[in-house]
N, C-alpha and C positions, 0 to 999 in steps of 0.2 A: 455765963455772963461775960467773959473774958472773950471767946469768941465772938460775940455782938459788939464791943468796943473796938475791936482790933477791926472788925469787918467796917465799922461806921469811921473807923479813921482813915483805912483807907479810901473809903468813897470821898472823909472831906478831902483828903489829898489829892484824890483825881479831879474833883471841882477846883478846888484852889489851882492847881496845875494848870488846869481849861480856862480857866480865869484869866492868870498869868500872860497865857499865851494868845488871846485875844486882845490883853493891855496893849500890848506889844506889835501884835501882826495887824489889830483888826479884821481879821478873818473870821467869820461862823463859822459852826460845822454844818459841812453843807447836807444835801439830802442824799437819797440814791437815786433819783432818776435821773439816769443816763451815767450812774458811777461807772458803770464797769465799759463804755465808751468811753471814758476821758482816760482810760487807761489801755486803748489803742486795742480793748474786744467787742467786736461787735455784739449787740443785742436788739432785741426788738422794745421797744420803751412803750408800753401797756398802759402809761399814768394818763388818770382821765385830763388832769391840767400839766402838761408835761413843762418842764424848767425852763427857764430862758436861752442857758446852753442849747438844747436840744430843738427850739423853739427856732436860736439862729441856727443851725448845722441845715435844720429839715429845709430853712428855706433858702438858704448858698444850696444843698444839694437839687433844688426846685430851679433857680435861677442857672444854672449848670446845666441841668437835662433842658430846659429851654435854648439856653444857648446852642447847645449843638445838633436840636430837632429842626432851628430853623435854619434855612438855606441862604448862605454865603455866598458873595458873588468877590472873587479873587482878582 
């Protein structure tokens, strides 16, 4: 029994904690689609509804391959 109180206190401590720090920053916790891009490795992003981050990136890098497919006059 002593190990199910000890375990259920600290889970409330890590709520209370997330809590806190939400009071405070207003920040979620965010999802993983595209986590491990915002931390500068590429991946391929698989999610059928992909995030908004990834949502702007795909289309600055669309707006980008356009710009320099089409022909400049200097």
């Amino acid at each position: 029994m002593i190990y199910f109180i000890a375990t259920f206190v600290v889970f409330l401590l890590v709520v209370v904690a997330m809590s806190i720090g939400y009071i405070f920053d207003k920040k979620t916790i965010g999802g993983s689609c595209g986590g491990l891009a915002s931390v500068g490795i590429e991946k391929s992003c698989d999610c059928d509804d992909p995030c908004e981050n990834r949502k702007n990136k795909n289309a600055e890098a669309e707006r980008i391959a356009k710009f320099k497919s089409e022909e400049q006059i200097l």
